[in-house]
NUMARKE-561154 format. One line per 5 residues: their letters; for each residue x, y, z of N, C-alpha, C. Coordinates in pm, whole numbers, plus 32768, in hexadecimal, padded with zeros to 4 digits. Each point is the difference from the previous one (the first is absolute). Layout:
<pts>
A = X Y Z X Y Z X Y Z ~ ...
</pts>
This chain:
<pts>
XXXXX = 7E23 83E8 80CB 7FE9 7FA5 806F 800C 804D 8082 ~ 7FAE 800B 8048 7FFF 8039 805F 7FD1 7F80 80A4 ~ 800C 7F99 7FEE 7FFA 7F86 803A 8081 7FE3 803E ~ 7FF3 8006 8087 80B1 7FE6 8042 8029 7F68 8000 ~ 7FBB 7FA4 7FC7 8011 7F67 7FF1 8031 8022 7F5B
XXXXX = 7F94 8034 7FD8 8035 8001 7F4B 807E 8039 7FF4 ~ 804B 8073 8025 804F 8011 7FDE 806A 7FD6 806D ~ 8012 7FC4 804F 8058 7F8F 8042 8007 7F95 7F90 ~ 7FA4 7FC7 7FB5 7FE7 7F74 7FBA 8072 8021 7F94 ~ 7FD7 80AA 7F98 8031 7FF4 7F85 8081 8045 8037
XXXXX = 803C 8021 806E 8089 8033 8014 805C 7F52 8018 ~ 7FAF 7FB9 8078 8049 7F5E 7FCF 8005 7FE1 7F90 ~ 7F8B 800E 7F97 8037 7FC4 7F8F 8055 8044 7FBC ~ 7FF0 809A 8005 807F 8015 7F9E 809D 7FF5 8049 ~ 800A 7FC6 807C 8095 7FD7 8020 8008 7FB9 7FC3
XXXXX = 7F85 7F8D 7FF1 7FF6 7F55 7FE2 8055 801A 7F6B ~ 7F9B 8068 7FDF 8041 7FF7 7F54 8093 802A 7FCB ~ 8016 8054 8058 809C 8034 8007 8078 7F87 802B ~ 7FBF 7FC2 8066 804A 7F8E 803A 800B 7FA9 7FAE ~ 7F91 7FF5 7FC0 7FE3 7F90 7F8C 7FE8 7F64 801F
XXXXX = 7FAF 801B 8077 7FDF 7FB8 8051 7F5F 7FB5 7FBF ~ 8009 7FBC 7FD1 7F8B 800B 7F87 7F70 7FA0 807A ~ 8048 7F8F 8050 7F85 7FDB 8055 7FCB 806D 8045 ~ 8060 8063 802C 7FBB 8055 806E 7F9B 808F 7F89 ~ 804B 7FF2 7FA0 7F9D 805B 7FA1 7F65 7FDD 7FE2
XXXXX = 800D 7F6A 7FDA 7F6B 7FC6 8016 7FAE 7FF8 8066 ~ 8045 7FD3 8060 7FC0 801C 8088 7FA5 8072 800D ~ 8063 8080 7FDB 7FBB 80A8 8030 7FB7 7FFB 7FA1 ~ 8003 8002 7F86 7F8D 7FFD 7F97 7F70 7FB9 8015 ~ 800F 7F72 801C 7F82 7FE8 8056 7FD2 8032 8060
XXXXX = 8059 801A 8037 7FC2 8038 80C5 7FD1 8088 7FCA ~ 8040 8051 7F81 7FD2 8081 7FB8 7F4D 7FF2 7FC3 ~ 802D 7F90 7FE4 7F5D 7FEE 7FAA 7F83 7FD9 804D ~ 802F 7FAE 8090 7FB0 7FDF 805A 7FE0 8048 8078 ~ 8032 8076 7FFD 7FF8 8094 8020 7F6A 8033 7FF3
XXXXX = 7FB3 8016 8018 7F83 8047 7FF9 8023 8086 7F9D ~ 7FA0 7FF4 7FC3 7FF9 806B 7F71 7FF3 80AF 8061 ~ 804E 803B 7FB6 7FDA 80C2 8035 7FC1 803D 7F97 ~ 7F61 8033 8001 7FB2 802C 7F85 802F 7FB8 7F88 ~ 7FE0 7F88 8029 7FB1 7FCC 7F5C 8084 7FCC 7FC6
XXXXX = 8076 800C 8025 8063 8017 7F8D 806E 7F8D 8054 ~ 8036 7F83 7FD9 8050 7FB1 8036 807B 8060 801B ~ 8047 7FCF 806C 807B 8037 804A 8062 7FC3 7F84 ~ 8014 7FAE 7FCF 803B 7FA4 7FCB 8039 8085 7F89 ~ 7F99 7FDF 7FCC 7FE4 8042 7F56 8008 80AC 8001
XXXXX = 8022 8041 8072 8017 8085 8037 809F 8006 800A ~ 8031 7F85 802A 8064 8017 802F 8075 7FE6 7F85 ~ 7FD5 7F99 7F9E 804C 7FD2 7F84 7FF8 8066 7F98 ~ 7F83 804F 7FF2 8006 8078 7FAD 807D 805E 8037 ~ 8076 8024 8062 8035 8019 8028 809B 7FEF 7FB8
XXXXX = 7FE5 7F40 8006 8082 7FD6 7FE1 803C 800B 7F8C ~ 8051 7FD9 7FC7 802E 7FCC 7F44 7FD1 7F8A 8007 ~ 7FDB 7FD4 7F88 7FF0 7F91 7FB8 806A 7FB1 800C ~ 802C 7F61 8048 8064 7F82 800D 8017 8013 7F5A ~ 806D 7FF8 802B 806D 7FD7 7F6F 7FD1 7F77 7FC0
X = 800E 7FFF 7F7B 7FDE 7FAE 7FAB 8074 7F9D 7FFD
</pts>
């Protein structure tokens, strides 16, 4: 990500997620997805290939 909104978005969400702040996690995830695409490839789905997999 080289987008200074995108990575403002997925640094809030990963406080959100640390905080465990779960409205404000959804929030960034939409505002992530409603983000204008960078070559072809969702910001979203760039950024979760990153994370671990939520516990079962």
């Amino acid at each position: 990500m080289s987008c200074t909104k995108c990575i403002d978005l997925q640094r809030e969400l990963e406080a959100a997620e640390r905080a465990r702040d779960r409205t404000r996690v959804v929030d960034c995830r939409v505002l992530l997805r409603r983000h204008p695409q960078h070559d072809g490839v969702p910001v979203e789905a760039g950024a979760r290939s990153q994370k671990t997999p939520p516990p079962e």
